[in-house]
C-alpha positions, 0 to 999 in steps of 0.5 A: 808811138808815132802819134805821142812822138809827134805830140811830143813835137807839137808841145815842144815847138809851141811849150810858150804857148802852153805855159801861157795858157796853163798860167792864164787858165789856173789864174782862174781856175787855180783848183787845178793844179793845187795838188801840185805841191809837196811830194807831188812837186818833187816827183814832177820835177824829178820826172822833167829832170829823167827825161833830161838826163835821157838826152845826155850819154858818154861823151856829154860827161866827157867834154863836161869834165874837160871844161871845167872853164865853161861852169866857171865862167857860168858860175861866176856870170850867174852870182854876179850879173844878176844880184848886182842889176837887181839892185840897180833896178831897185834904186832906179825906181826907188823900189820899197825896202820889200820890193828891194828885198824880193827882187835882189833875192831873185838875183842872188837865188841859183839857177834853178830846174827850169832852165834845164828845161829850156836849155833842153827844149832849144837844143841848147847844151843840156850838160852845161846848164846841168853843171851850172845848175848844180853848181850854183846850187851847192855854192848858194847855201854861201852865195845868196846870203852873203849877197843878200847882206852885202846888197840889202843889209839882211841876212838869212840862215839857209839850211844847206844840208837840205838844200843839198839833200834836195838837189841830189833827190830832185836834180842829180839822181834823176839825171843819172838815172836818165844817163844810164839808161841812155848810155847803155840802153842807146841802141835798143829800139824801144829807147830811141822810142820813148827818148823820142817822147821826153820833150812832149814830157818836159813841157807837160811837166813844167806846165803842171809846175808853173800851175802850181806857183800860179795856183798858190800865189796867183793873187798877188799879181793883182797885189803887186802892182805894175811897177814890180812886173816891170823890175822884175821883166827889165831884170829877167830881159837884162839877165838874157842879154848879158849872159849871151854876151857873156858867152860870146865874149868867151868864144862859146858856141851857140848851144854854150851862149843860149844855154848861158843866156838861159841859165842866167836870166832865170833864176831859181824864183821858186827857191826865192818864194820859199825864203822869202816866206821862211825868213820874211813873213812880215814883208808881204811885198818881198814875197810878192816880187819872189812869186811874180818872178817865178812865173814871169821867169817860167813863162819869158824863159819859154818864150826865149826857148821857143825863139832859139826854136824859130831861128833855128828853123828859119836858118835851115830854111835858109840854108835849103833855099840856098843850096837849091839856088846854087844846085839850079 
């Protein structure tokens, strides 16, 4: 057990550079994560979403329920921030009718199941980005096409009862699965031991998910042009800035304003892709820029992930140091 716990570690300080390398190494080999997909998707994304809901017990509810302020203000940060940069950006470069339709649908889509992950993984607060996912992902079903008609002049039908079904299966249900067991399962060694193993877990998991969207859509990096890849990293880069200010601007704490930052800046791009096909099978560009984000999301938010980690680090060296001069 102490071997996997220390694996677990391992994968968590270094989750950029394994997501990175799964991309990189599924661009060519793309046979390797293919059965990432259907069923298989869901389960893997359930399991990511179990060993969050580990993490958080009682009092995470508690203070949840008692700052209904924080969703609101995140909510509101998440549907205004990046669907209205998105078409600026797109103006901007003077984007194709497509390229604009894929990229402002990025920005209107939720927050998705990733930046769960990476809230998760640099110890942001786990039950702020939960709420705001969900939020988020229940108003959608409004939101993304009323932004989308607004900005792009397109309107598409969303099933939001599936959507909804979706999000209860895949997100809540496993969560509150994960909670119970933390809440009345805390002090029993064999929990502590396996809660121990849930970062190692996450990153594996969201490997095998970023895998499968390179695996299905890999080619398409090579369609798209560098011009896309950059909108869509100005837009992601941009996302990140806004949503740390925004939470600074509002006197939140450093977990809240990562967690923001996070939340923010990645979208559901996944979500995206999926409409984009649905709904505009003729516009191979929208589709193109939609499965762009989605790794470029997955693997710039695992990289921020891993910043907040070295700060961290770096800022309890500091503090050692200092206390040591102080103490001679």
């Amino acid at each position: 057990m102490n071997f996997l716990k220390k694996i677990s570690q391992l994968l968590a300080r270094n989750t950029a550079l394994v997501i990175i390398l799964t991309a990189i190494v599924t661009f060519f080999i793309p046979d390797l994560f293919t059965w990432v997909k259907g069923d298989a998707q869901v389960l893997t994304l359930g399991i990511i979403m179990l060993s969050m809901g580990m993490t958080l017990g009682k009092k995470d509810y508690q203070i949840l329920v008692q700052r209904p302020l924080d969703i609101f203000i995140g909510t509101v940060a998440q549907y205004t921030i990046m669907p209205f940069i998105a078409i600026t950006i797109a103006k901007a470069f003077d984007l194709s009718t497509g390229l604009t339709l894929g990229l402002v649908l990025v920005g209107s889509c939720p927050g998705g199941v990733a930046s769960n992950i990476m809230s998760f993984l640099c110890k942001g607060d786990v039950a702020f980005s939960v709420g705001m996912t969900t939020v988020s992902t229940i108003i959608a079903p409004v939101m993304t096409p009323l932004l989308l008609n607004y900005l792009v002049g397109e309107t598409i039908a969303m099933d939001g009862w599936a959507m909804f079904k979706f999000m209860l299966l895949v997100t809540i249900l496993p969560v509150a699965l994960g909670s119970f067991f933390n809440m009345f399962c805390h002090k029993a060694r064999w929990f502590k031991d396996v809660q121990a193993t849930t970062p190692g877990v996450a990153v594996i998991a969201f490997a095998c998910i970023v895998g499968g969207v390179v695996a299905v859509h890999g080619e398409r990096f090579l369609e798209s042009g560098l011009v896309i890849l950059v909108c869509v990293a100005i837009h992601n880069f941009i996302g990140y800035i806004l949503g740390f200010s925004a939470g600074r601007l509002f006197g939140m704490t450093t977990a809240k304003k990562r967690t923001l930052s996070i939340e923010v800046g990645v979208q559901n791009a996944g979500l995206a892709t999926g409409l984009s096909a649905k709904f505009f099978p003729t516009s191979a560009e929208s589709i193109i820029a939609c499965a762009v984000a989605c790794v470029w999301h997955s693997v710039s938010g695992s990289v921020l992930a891993n910043v907040y980690q070295w700060w961290d680090k770096k800022q309890q060296l500091g503090n050692k140091a200092q206390m040591q001069l102080e103490q001679a």
